[in-house]
N, C-alpha and C positions, 0 to 999 in steps of 0.2 A: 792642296796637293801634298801627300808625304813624299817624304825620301826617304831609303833606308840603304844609301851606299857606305860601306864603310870601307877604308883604306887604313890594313894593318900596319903598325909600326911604323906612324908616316913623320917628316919632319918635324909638324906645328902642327899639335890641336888646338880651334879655335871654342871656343866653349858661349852662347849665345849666340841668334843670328841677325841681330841689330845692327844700328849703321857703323858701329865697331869693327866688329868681325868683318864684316864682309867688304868694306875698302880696307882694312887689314890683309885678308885674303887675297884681295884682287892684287893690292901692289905688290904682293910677295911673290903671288905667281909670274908676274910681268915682269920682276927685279928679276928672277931664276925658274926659269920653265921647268927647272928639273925637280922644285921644290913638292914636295908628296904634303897635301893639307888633310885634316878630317875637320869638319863644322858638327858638334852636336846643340842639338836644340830641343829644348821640353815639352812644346808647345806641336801640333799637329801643323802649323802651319808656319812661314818665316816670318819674323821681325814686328809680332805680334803684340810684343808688350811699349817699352819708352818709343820705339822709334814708329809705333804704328802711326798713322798719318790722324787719329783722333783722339790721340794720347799726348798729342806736345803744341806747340805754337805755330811750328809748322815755320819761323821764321829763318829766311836765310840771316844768322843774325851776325852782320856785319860792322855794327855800332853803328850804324846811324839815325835809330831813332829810340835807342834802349835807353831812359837816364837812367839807368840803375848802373852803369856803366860808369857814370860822371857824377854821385851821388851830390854833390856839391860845389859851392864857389869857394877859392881859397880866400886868403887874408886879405889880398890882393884886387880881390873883387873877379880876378880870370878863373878859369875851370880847366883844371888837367885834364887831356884829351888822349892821355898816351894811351892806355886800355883802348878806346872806341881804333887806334889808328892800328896796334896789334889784332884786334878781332878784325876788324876791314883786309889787313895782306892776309892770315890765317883762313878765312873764310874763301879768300882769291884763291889759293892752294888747292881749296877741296870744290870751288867751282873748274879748275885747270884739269885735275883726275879728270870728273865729270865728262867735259869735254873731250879730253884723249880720250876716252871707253869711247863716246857716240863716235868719234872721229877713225876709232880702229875696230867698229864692227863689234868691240863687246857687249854693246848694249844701244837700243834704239827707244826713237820716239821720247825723249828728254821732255816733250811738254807734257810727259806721265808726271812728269818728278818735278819738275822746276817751271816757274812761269815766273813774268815779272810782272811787278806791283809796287805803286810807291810806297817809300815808307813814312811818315811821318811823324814828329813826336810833338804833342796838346799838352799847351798847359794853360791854366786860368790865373786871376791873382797878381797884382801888382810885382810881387816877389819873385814868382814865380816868372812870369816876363822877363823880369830883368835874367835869372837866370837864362832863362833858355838863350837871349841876346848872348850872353856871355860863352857859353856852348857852343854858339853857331860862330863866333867870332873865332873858337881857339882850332876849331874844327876845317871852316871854310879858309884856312888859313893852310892846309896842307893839300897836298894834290890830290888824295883821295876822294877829299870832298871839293870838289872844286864848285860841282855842280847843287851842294846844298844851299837851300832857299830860304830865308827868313824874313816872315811876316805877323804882324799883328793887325791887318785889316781885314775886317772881318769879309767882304766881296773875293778878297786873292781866297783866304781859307776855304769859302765856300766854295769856290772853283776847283780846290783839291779834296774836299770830300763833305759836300753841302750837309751830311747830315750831325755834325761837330757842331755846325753854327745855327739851325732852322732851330725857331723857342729860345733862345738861348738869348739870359739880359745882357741888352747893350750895356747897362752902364758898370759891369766887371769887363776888366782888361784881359783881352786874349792873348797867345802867342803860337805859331808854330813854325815847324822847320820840316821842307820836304824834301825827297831826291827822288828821281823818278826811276833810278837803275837797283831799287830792292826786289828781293825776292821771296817769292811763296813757297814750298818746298814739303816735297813728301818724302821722309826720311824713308816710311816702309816700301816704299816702289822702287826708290834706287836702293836699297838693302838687298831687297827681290832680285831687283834686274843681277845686279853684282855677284850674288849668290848662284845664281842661276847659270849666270858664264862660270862660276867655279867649279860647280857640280858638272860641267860638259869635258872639264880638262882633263885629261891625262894624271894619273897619280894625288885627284882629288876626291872625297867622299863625303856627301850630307848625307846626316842619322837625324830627322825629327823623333817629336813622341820617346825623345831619349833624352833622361834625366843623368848627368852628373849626379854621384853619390858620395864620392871618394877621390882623393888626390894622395899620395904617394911619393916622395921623394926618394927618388933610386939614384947611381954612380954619374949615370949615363940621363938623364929627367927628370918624368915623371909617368907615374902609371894610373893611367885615368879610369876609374871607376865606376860606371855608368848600366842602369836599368833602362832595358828597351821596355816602355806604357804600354805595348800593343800585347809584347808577350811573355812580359813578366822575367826577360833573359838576362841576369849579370853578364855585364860583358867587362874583358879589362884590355884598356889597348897605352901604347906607349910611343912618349913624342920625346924629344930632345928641348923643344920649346911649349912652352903652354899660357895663350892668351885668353883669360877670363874678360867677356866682355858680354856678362848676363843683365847688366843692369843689376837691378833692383837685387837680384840675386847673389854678384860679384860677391858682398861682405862674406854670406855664407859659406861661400866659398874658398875665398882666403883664408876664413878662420881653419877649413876642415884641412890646407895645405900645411896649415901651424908657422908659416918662417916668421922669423922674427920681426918682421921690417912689418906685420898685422901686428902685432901688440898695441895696445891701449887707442885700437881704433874701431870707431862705433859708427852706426848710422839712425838717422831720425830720419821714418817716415812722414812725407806728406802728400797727402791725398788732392786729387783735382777734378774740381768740375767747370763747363759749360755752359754757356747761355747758345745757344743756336737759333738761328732764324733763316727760317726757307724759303719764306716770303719774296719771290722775283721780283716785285716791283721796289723793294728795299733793297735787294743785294744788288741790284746793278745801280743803286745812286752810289756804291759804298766798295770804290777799287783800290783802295791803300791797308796797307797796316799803320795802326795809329797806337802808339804807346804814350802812358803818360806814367805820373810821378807813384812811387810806390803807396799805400796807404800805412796808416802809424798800425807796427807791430807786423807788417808784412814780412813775410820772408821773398828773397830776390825774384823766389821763379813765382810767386802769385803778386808780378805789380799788375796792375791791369792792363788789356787793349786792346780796341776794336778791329778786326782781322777779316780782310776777304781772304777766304780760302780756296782750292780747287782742292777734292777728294770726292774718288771713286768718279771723277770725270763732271763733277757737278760743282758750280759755284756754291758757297755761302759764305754767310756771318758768325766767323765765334768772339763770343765776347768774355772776360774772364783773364786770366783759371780764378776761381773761386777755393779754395783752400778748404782743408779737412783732415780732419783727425782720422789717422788710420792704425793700427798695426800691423796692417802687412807691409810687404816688402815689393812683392807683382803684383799687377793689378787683376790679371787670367790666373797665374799658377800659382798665387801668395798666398798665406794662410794668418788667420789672424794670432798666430803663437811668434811669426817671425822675428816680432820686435822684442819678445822674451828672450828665444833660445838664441838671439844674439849678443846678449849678455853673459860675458865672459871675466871670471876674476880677472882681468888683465886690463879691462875696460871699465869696470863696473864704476871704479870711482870716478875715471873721467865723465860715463855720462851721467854720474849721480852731481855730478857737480852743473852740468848742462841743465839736465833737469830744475834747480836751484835755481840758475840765476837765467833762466829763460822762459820764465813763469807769464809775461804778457804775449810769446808767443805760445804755448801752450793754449790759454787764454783765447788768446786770437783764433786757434784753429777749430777749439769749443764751438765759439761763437762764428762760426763760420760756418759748419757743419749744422747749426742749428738756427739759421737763419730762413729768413721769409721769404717767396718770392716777390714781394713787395719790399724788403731788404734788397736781394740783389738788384732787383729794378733801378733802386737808388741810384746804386753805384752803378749802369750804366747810364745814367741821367746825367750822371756828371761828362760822359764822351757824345752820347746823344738823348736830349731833353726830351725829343719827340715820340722817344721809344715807348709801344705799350705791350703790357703784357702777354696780347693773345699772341701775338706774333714774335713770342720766343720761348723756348722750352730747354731745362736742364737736362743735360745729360753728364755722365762720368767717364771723366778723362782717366789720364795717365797716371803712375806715383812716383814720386822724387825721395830717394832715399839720401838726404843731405851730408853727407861723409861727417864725423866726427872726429877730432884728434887734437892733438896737443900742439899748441907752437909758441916756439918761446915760454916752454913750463906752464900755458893756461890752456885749458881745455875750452874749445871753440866751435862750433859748428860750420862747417866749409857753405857758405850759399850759394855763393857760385864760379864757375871754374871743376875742372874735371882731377883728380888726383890719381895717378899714377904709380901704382904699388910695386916694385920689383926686387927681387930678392937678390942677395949677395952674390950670387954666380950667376943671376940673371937669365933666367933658364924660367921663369915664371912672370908673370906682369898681368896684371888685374886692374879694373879703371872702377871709379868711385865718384859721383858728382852729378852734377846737371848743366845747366845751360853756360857757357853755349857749345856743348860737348859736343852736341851732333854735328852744327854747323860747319866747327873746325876740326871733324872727324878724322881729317888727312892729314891736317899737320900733327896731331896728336898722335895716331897710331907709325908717322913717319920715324918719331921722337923713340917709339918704342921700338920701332926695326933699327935707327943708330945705335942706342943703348942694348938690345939684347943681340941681335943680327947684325955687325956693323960689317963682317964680312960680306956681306951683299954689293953694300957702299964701295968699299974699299977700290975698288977694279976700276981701272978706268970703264972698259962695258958694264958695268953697274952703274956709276956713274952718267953715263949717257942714256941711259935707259932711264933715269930718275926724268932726267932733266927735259926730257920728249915728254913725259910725264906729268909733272909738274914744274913748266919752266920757269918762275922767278924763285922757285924755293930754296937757290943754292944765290938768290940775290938780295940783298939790303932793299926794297923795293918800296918801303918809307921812306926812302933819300930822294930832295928834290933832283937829284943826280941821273937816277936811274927810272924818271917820271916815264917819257918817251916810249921806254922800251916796255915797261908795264904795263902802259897805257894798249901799246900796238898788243899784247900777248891778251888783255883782257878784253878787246877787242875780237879777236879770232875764238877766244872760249864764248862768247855772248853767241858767236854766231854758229858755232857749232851745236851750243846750247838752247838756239833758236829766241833768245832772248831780245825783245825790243830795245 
């Protein structure tokens, strides 16, 4: 379906129509009904690119079954857990939205978007056991997790997703950790649904098939530059605010706005693919998400893990991301020159330096890209032994443009976590990263209405309207203090959410 409503001179252009923009959009509308939005989008259709539902993980990702979150055991032989217990309340925020939208009529049928499924996290390996004991011990130790599950017999494992254990030698030691309140998640449907209540409102306007070209800093914003694809039309319109949240696109974008606060920041394409299996008699032994340890030279968003999914109304299995060497930047609108003409004297040496000293990922993505179906098979032997080839086939995911930039004078590549750009007067804010960006989509763009928008906040009626909104976000909700009442509000969003 296109749109081609456009609203002159309005508040806040959103630019992308991912799961950015569009709970961007939604809370802003609901913070101030009087607010006037435009969405443009390049694509003929919404939320087509990172947030499409067969472009990412699809994981509600909460920390509880991610180790790439806990990379490690310290000196001590225990495991920092702060990260998985920040992603778990962050995540709670953008399932709370969720639930006010279904609960106030702006959007229905929540089991489009969100189902649950356990989550689980597999690991094999003496070492690796002991870590995960040590994981579940720093974790099951807060209220969050209260309900997480730790076993290494191999009878309980099988009971939470037989097909981990069926083939698989007794005599290496297993371990895993489940919770049965995770979530499956279609970032492009609740994008859609979102979108959709925005375009009905009053003083708001979606333009698909319209390409950003030009950004402009003027007294009063910015003067947004953009070709309508259907009819070849420059159009210029102007907001007081402007939210880049094109994905894959964002860098280009901040670069053509020129502020300062983009210098010497880069991005590194990576490509992703799928193993899929449609096979009914396997996808219903297989109702969990199951993650395990990254591989050597992995980047964060390609650790592996076996995934039921629900998309376009049908179960399956993805297994993966498998990694790839790309130069674009979208996976629909990208072109393979992206990763050039994003090089800029201002950048060049930081990612000449990236380049240099991240030569086994380079490497890595080679050999990824050029691997066998008898390779990949490997690597799902290690989550399920039994697996054979007729009954899965490669397809191509999404792409992850890994933010680059300097911290502490070394230039680094961001893996994961979302980076938030915003300029000196704040009047522009652009997002850069990956996982688990979509997840905590709410708390993130909330961060950007305090910082750019705080007059929203400020009011007491702002205020209350936040907080009917997203009720623990104005609360410390990792304190075993304030367990009860977290508990009762996560509770009322599950049910709203229709969640088991």
């Amino acid at each position: 379906m296109a749109y081609s409503k456009h609203i002159e001179n309005p508040d806040v252009i959103l630019i992308g129509s991912g799961v950015m923009s569009a709970n961007l959009g939604a809370l802003l509308k609901r913070l101030e009904p009087k607010l006037k939005i435009q969405v443009y989008e390049v694509t003929a259709e919404l939320a087509q690119e990172s947030s499409h539902g067969w472009n990412n993980a699809g994981t509600g990702h909460a920390g509880i079954c991610e180790l790439s979150y806990t990379p490690k055991r310290e000196a001590d032989g225990t495991v920092n857990v702060q990260k998985v217990i920040e992603i778990y309340e962050q995540f709670s925020h953008s399932k709370q939205f969720w639930s006010y939208a279904v609960a106030e009529g702006m959007i229905n049928q929540p089991r489009d978007f969100i189902n649950s499924v356990q989550h689980i996290s597999f690991v094999h390996g003496a070492d690796q056991v002991d870590f995960l004991r040590a994981r579940h011990a720093g974790m099951a130790a807060h209220h969050f997790f209260a309900d997480l599950t730790y076993s290494t017999d191999a009878a309980t494992i099988s009971r939470w997703a037989p097909l981990l254990v069926e083939g698989r030698d007794p005599a290496v030691p297993i371990a895993a950790t489940q919770m049965a309140s995770g979530t499956d998640v279609n970032f492009g449907v609740i994008s859609r649904k979102l979108l959709n209540w925005l375009h009905a409102q009053p003083g708001c306007g979606l333009a698909t098939n319209h390409r950003v070209i030009d950004l402009k800093k003027t007294a009063t914003g910015w003067n947004v530059h953009g070709r309508d694809l259907t009819t070849g039309e420059i159009r210029q319109n102007h907001a007081k605010f402007v939210f880049v949240g094109a994905g894959g696109g964002s860098l280009h974008l901040l670069q053509k706005a020129g502020i300062p606060e983009s210098k010497g920041i880069g991005g590194f394409p990576i490509g992703g693919q799928w193993l899929v299996c449609d096979n009914p008699a396997i996808v219903e032994r297989h109702a969990a998400k199951v993650y395990g340890q990254a591989l050597d030279a992995a980047p964060t968003m390609a650790v592996p893990h076996l995934d039921q999914r629900v998309l376009d109304g049908k179960k399956t299995l993805l297994f993966g991301p498998f990694a790839a060497w790309t130069t674009k930047f979208l996976h629909r609108q990208g072109s393979w020159l992206d990763l050039v003409a994003s090089v800029k004297p201002h950048n060049f040496l930081t990612l000449l330096k990236i380049a240099a000293t991240n030569l086994p990922l380079v490497r890595y993505l080679v050999q990824q890209g050029t691997q066998s179906m008898a390779d990949r098979l490997a690597v799902l032997h290690i989550f399920y032994p039994n697996a054979q080839a007729k009954d899965w086939k490669l397809i191509d995911a999404g792409i992850r443009v890994q933010a680059i930039k300097k911290t502490d004078g070394e230039a680094g590549i961001v893996h994961y976590g979302t980076e938030v750009i915003t300029n000196a007067d704040r009047t522009i804010s652009a997002l850069l990263g990956a996982s688990p960006g979509a997840s905590v989509c709410v708390n993130i763009v909330l961060d950007v209405i305090k910082l750019c928008l705080p007059e929203l906040l400020a009011t007491s009626e702002g205020q209350a309207r936040l907080a009917a909104m997203v009720p623990t976000y104005a609360l410390d909700a990792k304190l075993a203090a304030n367990a009860a009442h977290f508990q009762a509000v996560q509770r009322a969003t599950d049910r709203h959410l229709q969640l088991i």
